[in-house]
Structure formats: structure tokens, C-alpha cells
N, CA, C and O atoms as CSV, one atom per row, in Angstrom:
chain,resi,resn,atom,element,x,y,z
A,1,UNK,N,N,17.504,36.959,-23.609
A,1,UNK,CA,C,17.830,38.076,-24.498
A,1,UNK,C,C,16.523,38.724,-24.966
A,1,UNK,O,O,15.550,37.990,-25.143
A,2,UNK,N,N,16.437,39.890,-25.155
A,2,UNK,CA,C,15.220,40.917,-25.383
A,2,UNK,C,C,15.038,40.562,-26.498
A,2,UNK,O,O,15.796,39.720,-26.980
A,3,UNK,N,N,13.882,41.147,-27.311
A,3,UNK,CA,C,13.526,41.339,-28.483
A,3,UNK,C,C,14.050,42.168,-29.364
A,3,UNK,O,O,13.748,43.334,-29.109
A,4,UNK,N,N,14.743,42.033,-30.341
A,4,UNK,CA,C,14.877,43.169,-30.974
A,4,UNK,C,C,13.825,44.317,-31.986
A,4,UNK,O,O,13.339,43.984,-33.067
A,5,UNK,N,N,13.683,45.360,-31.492
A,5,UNK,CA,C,12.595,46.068,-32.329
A,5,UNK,C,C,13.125,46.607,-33.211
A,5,UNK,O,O,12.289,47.077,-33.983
A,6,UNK,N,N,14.610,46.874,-33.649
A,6,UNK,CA,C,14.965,47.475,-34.431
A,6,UNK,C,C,14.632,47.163,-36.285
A,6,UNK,O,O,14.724,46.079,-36.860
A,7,UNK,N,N,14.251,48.462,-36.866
A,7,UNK,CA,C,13.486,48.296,-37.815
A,7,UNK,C,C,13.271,49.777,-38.433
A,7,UNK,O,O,13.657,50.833,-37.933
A,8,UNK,N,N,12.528,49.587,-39.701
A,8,UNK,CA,C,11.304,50.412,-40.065
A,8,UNK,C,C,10.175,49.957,-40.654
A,8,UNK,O,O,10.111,49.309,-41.699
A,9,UNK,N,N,9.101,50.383,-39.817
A,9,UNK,CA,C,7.841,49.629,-39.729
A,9,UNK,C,C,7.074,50.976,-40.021
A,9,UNK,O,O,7.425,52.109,-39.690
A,10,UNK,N,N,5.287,50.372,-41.125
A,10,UNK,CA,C,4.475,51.059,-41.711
A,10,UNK,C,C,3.343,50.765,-40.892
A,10,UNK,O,O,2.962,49.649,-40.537
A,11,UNK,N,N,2.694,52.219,-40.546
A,11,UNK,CA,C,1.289,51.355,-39.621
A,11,UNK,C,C,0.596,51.071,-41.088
A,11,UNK,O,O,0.686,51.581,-42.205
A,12,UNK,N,N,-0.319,49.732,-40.357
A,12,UNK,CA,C,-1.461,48.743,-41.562
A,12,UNK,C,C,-2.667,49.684,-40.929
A,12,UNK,O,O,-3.641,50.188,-41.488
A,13,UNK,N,N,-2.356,49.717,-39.937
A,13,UNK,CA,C,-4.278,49.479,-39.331
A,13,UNK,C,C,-4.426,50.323,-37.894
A,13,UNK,O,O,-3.321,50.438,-37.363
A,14,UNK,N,N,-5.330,50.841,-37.253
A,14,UNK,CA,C,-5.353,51.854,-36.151
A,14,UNK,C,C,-7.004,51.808,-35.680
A,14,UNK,O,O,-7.987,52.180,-36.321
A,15,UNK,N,N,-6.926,51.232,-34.370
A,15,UNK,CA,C,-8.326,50.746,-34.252
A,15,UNK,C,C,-8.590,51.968,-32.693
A,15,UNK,O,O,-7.693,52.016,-31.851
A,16,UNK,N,N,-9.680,52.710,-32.545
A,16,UNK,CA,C,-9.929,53.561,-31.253
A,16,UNK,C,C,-8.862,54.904,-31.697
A,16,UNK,O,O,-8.683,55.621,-30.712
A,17,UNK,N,N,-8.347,55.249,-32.562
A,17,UNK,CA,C,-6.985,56.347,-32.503
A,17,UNK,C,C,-7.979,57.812,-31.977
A,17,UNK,O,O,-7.628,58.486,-31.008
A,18,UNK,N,N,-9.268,58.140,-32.818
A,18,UNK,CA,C,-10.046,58.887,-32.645
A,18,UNK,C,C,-10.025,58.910,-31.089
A,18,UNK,O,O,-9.417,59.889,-30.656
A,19,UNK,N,N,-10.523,58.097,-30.158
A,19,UNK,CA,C,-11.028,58.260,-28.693
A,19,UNK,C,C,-9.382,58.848,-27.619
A,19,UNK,O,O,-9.188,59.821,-26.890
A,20,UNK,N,N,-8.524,57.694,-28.033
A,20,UNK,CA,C,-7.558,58.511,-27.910
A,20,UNK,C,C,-7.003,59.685,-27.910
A,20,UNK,O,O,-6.558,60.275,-26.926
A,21,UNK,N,N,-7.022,60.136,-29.289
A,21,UNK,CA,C,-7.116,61.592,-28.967
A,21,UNK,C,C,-7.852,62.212,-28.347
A,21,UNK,O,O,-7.285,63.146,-27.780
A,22,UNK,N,N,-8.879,62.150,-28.169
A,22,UNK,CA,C,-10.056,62.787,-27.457
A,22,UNK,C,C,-9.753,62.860,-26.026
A,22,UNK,O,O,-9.814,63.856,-25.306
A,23,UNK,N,N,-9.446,61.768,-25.741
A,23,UNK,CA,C,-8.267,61.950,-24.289
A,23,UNK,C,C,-7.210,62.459,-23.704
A,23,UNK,O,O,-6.807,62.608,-22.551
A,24,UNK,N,N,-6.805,62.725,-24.922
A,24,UNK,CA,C,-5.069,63.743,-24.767
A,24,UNK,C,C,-6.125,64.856,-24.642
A,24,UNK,O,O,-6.077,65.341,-23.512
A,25,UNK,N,N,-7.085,65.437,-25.442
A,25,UNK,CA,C,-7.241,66.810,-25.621
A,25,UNK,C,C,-7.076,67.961,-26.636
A,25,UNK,O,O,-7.192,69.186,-26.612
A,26,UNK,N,N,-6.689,66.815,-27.726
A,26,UNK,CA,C,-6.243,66.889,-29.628
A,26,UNK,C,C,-7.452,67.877,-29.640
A,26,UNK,O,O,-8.459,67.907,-28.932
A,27,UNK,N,N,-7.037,68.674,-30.665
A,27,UNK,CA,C,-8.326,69.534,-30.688
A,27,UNK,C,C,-9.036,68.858,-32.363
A,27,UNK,O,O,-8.451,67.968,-32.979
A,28,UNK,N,N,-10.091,69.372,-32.758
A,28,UNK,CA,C,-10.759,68.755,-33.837
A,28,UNK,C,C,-10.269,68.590,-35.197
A,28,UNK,O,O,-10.386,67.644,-35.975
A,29,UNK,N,N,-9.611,69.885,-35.330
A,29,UNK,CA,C,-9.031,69.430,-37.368
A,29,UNK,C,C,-7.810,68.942,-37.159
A,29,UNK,O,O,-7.225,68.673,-38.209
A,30,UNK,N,N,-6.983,68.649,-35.805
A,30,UNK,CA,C,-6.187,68.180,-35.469
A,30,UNK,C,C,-5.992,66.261,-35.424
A,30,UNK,O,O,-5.098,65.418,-35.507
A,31,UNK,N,N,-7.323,66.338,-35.259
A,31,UNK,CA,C,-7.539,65.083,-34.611
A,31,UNK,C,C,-8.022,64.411,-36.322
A,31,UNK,O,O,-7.556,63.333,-36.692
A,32,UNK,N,N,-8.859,65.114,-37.099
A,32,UNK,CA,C,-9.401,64.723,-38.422
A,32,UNK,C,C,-7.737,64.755,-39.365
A,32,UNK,O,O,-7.669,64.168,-40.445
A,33,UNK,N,N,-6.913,65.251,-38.981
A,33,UNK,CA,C,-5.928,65.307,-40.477
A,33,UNK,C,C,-5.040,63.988,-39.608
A,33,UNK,O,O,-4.362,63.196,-40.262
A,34,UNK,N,N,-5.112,63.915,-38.562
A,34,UNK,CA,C,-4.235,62.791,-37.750
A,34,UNK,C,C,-4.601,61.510,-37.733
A,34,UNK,O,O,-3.738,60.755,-37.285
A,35,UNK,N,N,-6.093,60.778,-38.244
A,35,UNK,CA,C,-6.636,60.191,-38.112
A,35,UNK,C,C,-5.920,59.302,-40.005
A,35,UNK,O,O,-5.719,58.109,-40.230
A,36,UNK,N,N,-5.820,59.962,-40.525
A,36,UNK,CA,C,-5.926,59.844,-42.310
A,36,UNK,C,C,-4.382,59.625,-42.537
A,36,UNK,O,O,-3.897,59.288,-43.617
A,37,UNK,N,N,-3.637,59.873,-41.319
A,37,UNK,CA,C,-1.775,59.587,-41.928
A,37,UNK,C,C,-1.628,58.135,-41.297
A,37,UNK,O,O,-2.305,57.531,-40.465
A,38,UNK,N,N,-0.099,57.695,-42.254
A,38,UNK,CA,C,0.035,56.565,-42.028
A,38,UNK,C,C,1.380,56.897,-42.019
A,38,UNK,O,O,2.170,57.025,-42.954
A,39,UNK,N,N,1.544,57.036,-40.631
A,39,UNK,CA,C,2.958,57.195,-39.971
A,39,UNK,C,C,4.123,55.776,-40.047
A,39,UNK,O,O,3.895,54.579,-39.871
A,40,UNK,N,N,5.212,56.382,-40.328
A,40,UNK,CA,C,6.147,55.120,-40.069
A,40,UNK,C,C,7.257,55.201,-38.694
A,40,UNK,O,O,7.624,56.310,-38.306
A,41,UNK,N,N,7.556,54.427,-38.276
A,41,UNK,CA,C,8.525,54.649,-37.190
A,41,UNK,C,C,9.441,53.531,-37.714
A,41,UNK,O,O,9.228,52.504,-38.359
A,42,UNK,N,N,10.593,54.139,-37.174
A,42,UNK,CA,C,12.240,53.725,-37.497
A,42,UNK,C,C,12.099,53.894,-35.874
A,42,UNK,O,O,11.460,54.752,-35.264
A,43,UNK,N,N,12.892,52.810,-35.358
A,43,UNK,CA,C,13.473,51.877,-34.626
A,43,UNK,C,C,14.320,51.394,-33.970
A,43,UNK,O,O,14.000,50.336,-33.428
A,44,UNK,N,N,15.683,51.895,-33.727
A,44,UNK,CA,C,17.108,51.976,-33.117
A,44,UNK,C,C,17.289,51.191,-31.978
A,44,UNK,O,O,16.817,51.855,-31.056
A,45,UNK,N,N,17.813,49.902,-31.447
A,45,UNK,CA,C,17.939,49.607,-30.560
A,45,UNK,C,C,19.438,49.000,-30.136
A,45,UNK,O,O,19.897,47.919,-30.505
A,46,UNK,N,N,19.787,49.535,-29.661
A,46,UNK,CA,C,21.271,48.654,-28.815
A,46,UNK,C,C,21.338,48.172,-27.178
A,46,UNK,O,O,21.865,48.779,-26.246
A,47,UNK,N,N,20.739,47.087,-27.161
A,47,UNK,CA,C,20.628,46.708,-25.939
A,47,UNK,C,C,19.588,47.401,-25.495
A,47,UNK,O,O,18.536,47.532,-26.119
A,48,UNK,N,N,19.879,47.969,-24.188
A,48,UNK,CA,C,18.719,48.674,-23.850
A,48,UNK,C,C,18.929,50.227,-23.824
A,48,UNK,O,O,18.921,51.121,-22.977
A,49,UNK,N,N,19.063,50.139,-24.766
A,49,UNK,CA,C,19.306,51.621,-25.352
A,49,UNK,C,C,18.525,51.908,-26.497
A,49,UNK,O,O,18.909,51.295,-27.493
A,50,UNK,N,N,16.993,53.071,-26.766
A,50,UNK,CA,C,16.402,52.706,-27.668
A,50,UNK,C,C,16.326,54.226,-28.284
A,50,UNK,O,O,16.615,55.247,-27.660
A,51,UNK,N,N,15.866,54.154,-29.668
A,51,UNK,CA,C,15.537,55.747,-30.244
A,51,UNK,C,C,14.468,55.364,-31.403
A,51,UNK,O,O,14.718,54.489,-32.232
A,52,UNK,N,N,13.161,56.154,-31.386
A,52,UNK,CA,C,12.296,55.984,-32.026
A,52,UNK,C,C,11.733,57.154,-32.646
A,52,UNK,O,O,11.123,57.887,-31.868
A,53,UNK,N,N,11.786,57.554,-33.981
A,53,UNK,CA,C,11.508,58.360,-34.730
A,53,UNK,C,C,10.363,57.899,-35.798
A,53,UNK,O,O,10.556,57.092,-36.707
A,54,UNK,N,N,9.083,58.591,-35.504
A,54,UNK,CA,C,7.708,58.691,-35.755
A,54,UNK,C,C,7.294,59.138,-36.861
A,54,UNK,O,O,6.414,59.900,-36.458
A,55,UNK,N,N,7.286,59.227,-38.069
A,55,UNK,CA,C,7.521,60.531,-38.911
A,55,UNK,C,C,6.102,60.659,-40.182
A,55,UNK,O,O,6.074,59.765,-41.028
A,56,UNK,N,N,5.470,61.296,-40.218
A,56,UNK,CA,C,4.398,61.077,-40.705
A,56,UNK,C,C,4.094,62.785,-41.647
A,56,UNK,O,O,4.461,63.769,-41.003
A,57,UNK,N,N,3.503,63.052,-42.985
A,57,UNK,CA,C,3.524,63.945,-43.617
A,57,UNK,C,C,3.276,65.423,-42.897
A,57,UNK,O,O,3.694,66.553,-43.148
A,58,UNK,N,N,2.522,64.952,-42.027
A,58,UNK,CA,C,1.960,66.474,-41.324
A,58,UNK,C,C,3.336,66.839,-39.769
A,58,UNK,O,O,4.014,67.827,-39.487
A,59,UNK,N,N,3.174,65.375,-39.103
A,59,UNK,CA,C,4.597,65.846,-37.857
A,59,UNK,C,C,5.281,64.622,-37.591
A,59,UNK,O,O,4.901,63.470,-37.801
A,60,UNK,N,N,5.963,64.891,-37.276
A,60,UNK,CA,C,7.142,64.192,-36.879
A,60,UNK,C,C,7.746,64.332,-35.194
A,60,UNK,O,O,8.036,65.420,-34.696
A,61,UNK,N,N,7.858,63.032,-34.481
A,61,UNK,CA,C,8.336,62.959,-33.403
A,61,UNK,C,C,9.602,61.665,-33.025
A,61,UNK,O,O,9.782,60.640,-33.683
A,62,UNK,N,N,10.280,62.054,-31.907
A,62,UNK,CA,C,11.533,61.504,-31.840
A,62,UNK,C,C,11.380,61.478,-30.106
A,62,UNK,O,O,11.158,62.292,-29.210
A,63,UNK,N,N,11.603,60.249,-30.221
A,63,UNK,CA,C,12.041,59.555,-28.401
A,63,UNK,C,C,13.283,58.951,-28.489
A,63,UNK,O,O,13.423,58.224,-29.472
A,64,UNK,N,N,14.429,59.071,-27.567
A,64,UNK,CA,C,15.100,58.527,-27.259
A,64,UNK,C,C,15.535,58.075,-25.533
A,64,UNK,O,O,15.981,58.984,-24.834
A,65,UNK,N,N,15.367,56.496,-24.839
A,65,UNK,CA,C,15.523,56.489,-23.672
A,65,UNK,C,C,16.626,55.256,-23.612
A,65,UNK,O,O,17.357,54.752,-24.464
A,66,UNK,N,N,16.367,54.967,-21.975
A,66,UNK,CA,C,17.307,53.665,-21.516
A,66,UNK,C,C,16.223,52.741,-21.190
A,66,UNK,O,O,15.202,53.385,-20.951
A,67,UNK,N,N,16.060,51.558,-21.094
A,67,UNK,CA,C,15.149,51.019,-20.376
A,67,UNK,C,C,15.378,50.804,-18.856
A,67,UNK,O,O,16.192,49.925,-18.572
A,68,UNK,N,N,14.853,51.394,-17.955
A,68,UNK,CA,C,14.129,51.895,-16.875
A,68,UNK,C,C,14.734,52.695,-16.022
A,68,UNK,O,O,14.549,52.633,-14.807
A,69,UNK,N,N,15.514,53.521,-16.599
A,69,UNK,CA,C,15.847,54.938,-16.427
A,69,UNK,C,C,14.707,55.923,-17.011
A,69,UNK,O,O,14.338,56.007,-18.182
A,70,UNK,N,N,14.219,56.690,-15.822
A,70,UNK,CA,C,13.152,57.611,-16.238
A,70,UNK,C,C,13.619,59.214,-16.727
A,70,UNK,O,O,14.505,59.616,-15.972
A,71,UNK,N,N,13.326,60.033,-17.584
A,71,UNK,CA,C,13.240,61.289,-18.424
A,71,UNK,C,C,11.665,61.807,-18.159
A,71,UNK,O,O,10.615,61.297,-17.768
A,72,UNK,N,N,12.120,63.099,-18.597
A,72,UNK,CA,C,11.463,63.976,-19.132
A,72,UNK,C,C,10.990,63.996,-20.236
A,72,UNK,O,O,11.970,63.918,-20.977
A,73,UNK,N,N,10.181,64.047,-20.786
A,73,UNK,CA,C,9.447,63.920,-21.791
A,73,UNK,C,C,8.953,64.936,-22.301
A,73,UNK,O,O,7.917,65.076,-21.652
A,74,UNK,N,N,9.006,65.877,-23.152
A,74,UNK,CA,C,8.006,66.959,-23.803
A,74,UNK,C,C,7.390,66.524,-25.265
A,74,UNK,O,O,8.026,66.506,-26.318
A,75,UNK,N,N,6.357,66.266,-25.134
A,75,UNK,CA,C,5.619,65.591,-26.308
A,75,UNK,C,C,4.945,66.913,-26.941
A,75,UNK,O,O,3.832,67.382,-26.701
A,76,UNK,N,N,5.915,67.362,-27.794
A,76,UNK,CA,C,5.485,68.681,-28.344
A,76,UNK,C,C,5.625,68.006,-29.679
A,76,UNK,O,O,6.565,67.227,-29.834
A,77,UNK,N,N,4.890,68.203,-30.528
A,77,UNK,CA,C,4.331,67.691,-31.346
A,77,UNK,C,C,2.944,66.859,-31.730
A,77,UNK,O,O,2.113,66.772,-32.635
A,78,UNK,N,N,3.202,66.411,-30.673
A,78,UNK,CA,C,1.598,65.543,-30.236
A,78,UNK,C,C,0.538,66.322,-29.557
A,78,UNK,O,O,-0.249,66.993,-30.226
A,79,UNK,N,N,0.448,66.253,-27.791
A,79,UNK,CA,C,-0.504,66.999,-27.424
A,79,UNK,C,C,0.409,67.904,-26.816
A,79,UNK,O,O,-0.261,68.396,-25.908
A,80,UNK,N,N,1.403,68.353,-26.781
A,80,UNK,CA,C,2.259,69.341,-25.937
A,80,UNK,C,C,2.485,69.396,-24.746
A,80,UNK,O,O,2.768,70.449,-24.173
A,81,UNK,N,N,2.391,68.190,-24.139
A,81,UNK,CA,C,2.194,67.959,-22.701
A,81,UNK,C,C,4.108,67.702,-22.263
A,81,UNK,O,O,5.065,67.487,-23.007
A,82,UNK,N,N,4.022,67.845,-20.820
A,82,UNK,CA,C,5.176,67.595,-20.594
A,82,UNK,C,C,5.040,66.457,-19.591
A,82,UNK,O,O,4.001,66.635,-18.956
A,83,UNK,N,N,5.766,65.211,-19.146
A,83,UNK,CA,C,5.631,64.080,-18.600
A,83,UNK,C,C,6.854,63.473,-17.927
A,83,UNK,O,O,7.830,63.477,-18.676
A,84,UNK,N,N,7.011,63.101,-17.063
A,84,UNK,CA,C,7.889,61.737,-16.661
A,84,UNK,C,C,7.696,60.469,-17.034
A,84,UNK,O,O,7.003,59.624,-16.467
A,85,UNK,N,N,8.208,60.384,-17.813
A,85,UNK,CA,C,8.117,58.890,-18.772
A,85,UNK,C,C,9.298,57.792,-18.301
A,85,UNK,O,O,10.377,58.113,-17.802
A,86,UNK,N,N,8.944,56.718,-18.515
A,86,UNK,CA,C,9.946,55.450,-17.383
A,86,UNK,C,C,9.578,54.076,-18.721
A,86,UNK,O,O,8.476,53.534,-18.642
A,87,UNK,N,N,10.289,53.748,-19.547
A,87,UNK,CA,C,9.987,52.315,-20.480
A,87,UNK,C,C,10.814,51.269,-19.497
A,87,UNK,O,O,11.868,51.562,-18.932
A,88,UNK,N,N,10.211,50.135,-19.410
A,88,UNK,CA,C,10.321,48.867,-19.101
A,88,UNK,C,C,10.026,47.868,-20.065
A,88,UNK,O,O,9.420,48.028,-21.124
A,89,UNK,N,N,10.760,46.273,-19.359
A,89,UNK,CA,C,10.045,45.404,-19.803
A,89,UNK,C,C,9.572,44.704,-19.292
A,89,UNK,O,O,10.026,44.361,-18.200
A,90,UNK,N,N,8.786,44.309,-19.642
A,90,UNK,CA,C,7.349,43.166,-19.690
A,90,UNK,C,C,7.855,41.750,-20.350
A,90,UNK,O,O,7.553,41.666,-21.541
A,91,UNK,N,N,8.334,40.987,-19.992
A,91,UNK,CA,C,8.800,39.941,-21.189
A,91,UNK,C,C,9.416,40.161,-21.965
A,91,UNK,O,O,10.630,40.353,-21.893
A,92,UNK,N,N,8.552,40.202,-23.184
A,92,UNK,CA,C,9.259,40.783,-24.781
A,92,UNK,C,C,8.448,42.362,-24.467
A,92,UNK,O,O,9.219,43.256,-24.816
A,93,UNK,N,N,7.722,42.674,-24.162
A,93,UNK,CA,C,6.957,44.190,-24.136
A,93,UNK,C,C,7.786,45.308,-23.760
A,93,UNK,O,O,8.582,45.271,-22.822
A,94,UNK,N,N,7.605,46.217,-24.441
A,94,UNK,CA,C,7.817,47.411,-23.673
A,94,UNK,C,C,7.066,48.290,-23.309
A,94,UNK,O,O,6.517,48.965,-24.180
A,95,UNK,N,N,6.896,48.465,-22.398
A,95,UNK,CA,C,6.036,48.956,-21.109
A,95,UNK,C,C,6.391,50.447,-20.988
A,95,UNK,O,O,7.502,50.705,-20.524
A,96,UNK,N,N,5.572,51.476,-21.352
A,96,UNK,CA,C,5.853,52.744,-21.521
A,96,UNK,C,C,4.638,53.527,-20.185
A,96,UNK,O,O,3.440,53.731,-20.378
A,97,UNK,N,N,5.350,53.810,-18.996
A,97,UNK,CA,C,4.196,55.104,-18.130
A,97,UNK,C,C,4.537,56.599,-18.244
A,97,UNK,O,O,5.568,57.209,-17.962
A,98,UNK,N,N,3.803,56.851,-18.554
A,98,UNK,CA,C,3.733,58.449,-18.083
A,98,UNK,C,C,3.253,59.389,-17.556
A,98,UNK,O,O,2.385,60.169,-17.948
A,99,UNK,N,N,4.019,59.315,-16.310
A,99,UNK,CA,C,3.368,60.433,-15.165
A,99,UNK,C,C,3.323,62.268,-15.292
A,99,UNK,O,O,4.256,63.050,-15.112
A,100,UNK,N,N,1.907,62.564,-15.660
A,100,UNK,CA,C,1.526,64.072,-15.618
A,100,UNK,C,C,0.439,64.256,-15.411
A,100,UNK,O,O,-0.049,63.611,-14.483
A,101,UNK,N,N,-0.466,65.242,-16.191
A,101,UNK,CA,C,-1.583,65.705,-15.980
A,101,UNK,C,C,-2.778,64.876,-16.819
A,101,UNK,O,O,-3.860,65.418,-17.044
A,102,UNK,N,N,-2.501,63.609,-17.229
A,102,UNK,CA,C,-3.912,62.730,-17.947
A,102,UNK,C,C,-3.223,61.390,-17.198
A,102,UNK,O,O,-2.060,61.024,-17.032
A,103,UNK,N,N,-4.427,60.891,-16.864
A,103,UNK,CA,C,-3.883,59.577,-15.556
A,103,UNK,C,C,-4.125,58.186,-17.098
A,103,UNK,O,O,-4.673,58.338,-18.189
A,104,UNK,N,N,-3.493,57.046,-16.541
A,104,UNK,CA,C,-3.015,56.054,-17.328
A,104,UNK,C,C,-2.703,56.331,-18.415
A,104,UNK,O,O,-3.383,55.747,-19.259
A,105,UNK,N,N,-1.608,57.284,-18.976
A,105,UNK,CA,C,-1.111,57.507,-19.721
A,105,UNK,C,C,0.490,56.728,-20.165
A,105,UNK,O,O,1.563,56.700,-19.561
A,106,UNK,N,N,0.034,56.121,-21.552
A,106,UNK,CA,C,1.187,55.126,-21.785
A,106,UNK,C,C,1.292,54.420,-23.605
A,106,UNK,O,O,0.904,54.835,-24.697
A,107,UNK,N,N,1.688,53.757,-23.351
A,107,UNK,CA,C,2.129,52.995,-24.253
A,107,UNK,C,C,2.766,51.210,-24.230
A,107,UNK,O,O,3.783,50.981,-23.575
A,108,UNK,N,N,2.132,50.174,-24.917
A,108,UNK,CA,C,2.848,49.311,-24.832
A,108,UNK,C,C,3.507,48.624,-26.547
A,108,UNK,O,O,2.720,48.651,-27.493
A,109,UNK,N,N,4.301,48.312,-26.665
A,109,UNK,CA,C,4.890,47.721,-27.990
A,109,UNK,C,C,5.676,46.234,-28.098
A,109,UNK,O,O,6.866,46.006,-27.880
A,110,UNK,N,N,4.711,45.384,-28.470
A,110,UNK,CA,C,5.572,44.098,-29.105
A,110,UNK,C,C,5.839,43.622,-30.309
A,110,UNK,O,O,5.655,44.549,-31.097
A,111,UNK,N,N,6.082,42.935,-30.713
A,111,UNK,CA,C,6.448,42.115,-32.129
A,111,UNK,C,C,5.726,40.583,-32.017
A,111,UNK,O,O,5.884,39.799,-31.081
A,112,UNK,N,N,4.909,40.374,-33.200
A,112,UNK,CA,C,4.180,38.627,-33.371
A,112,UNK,C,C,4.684,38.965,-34.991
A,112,UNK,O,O,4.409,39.925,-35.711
A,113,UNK,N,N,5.412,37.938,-35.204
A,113,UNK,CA,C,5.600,38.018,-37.150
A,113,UNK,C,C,6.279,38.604,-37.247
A,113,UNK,O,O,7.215,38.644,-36.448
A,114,UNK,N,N,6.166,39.483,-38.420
A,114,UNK,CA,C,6.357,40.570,-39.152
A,114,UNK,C,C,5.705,41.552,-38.399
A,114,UNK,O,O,5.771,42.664,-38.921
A,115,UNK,N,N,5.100,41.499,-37.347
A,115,UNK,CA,C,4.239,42.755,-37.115
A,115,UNK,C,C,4.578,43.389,-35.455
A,115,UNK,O,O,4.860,42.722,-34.460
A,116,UNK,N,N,4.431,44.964,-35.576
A,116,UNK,CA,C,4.789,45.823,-34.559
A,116,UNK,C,C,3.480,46.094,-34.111
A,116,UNK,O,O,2.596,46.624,-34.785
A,117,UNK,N,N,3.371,45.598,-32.613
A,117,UNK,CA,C,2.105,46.019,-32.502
A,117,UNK,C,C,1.878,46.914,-31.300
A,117,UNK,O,O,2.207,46.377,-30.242
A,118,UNK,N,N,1.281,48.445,-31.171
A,118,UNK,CA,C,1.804,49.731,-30.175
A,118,UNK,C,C,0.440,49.631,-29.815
A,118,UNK,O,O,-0.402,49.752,-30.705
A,119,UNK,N,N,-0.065,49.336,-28.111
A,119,UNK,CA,C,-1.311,49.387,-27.566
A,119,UNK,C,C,-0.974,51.221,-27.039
A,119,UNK,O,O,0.114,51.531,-26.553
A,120,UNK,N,N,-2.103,52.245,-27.250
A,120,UNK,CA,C,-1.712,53.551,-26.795
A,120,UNK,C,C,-2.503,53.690,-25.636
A,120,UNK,O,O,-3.522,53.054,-25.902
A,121,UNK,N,N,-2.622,54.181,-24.448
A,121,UNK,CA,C,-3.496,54.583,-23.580
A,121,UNK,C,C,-3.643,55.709,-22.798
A,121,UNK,O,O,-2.603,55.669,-22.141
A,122,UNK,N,N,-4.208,56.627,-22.456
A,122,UNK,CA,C,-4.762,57.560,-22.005
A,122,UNK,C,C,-6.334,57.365,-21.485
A,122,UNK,O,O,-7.286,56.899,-22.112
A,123,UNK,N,N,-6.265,58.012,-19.782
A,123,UNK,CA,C,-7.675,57.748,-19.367
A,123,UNK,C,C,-8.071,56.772,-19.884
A,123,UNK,O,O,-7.414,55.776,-20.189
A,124,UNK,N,N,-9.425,57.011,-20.063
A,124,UNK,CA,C,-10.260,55.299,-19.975
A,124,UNK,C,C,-10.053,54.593,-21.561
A,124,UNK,O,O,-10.536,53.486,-21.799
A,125,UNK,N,N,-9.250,55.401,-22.645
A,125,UNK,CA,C,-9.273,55.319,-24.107
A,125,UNK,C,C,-8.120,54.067,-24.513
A,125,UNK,O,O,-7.187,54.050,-23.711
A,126,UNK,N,N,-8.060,53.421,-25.192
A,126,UNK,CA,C,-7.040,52.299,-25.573
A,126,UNK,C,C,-7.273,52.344,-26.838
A,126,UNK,O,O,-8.347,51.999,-27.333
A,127,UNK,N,N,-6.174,52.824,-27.559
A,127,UNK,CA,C,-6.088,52.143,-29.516
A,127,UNK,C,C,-4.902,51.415,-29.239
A,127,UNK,O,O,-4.095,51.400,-28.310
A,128,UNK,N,N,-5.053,50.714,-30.495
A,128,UNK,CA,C,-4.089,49.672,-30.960
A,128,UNK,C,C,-3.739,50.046,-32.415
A,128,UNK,O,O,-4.587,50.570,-33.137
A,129,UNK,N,N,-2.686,49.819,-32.779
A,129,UNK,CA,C,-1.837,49.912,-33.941
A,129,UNK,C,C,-1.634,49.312,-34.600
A,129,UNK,O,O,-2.066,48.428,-33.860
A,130,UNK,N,N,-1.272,48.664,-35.643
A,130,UNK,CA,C,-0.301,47.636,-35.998
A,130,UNK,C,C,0.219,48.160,-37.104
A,130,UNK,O,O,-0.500,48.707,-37.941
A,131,UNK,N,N,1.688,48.040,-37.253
A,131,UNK,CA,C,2.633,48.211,-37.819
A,131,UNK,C,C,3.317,46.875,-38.855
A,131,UNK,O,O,3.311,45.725,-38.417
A,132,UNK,N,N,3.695,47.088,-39.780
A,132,UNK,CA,C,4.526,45.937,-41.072
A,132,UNK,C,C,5.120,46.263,-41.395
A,132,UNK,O,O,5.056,47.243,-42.137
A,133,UNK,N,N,6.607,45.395,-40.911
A,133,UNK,CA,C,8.019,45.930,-41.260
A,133,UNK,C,C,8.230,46.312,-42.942
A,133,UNK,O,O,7.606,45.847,-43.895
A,134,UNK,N,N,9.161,47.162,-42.940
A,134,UNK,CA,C,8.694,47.734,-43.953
A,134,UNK,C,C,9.880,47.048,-44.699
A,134,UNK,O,O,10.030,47.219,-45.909
């Protein structure tokens, strides 16, 4: 049986988020007011059926997929890119690719504790997250 992620979780801590962006292509006061929020994500899961809503003072974003049924993706809100996105699992992980125009572009998310922890990646850049259920 999977993990359940369902929740609402507070990021604690955000280690590399700066380089990251720098990899999407965030432009600068974009990247400085994005750096200073402490986004929460809510969590929805039924089986493998998931919906994740991001929501933070300045923007707010919303994913909803299947696990490993692939979508379309328009990450408008973030860097505005449009993608083929495919979540899997990894064990307990979920394994997020996204195929477009910035190569190793992704996401991974598990649970240790109390804690949500979202590895982000783009090009050669990797932050890590961590999240505390709220």
C-alpha cells in the first residue's frame, strides 16, 4: 500500500530554491519576492488519484493527476512553461518528469516523520524543501 500524502503541510526550510529558479528562467524581482514566501500545499489523495494546491501570498498553483498517466501541464504561474508531465512511483516516492524545453526537469516528494520532503530539479540545479504537517 502507498503512502499517504494527504495533508496540509508548511514549508520549514528551502535549500538551492535561488539556483533553481535561475534554471527555469524566473526573472530577478521574481525570483527575490519568491525566495521570502512560505508556501503551503494541501494534499488530496485517493489512491492514485492526486490534487495538489500550492498557495502562497504572492501565487498560487494547482496540479491535479493519476499516477502514471501522463498530461499536459501549463505551469502558468510559475515559469509559464508548457510540459508533458508523467508522476510515478518510486517506492514510497513520487517521481515527477517533465518533458519540454529545460532538460531534467522534475520533481520528487516523500514523507520521513512529520515531514514532506519535495527534491525540485531543473538542468544541473536541485533544491530541496521540507515541509511540516501543519
Amino acid at each position: 500500500m502507498p503512502v499517504d500524502f494527504s495533508g496540509t503541510w508548511n514549508l520549514v526550510c528551502s535549500d538551492n530554491f535561488e539556483g533553481y529558479m535561475l534554471a527555469l528562467g524566473i526573472d530577478f524581482a521574481t525570483r527575490k519576492i519568491a525566495k521570502r514566501l512560505k508556501p503551503q500545499k494541501v494534499i488530496e489523495q485517493e489512491g492514485d488519484s492526486f490534487s495538489i494546491q500550492t498557495t502562497s501570498a504572492f501565487r498560487s498553483y494547482f496540479v491535479q493527476f493519476k499516477i502514471g498517466e501522463a498530461f499536459e501541464e501549463d505551469n502558468k504561474g510559475l515559469d509559464h512553461r508548457k510540459c508533458k508531465t508523467v508522476v510515478t512511483w518510486d517506492n514510497d516516492k513520487l517521481v515527477c518528469v517533465q518533458t519540454g524545453d529545460k532538460k531534467n526537469r522534475g520533481w520528487t516528494h516523500w514523507i520521513e516523520g512529520d515531514q514532506l520532503y519535495l527534491e525540485l530539479c531543473c538542468e544541473e540545479q536541485v533544491c530541496t524543501q521540507i515541509y511540516k504537517r501543519a
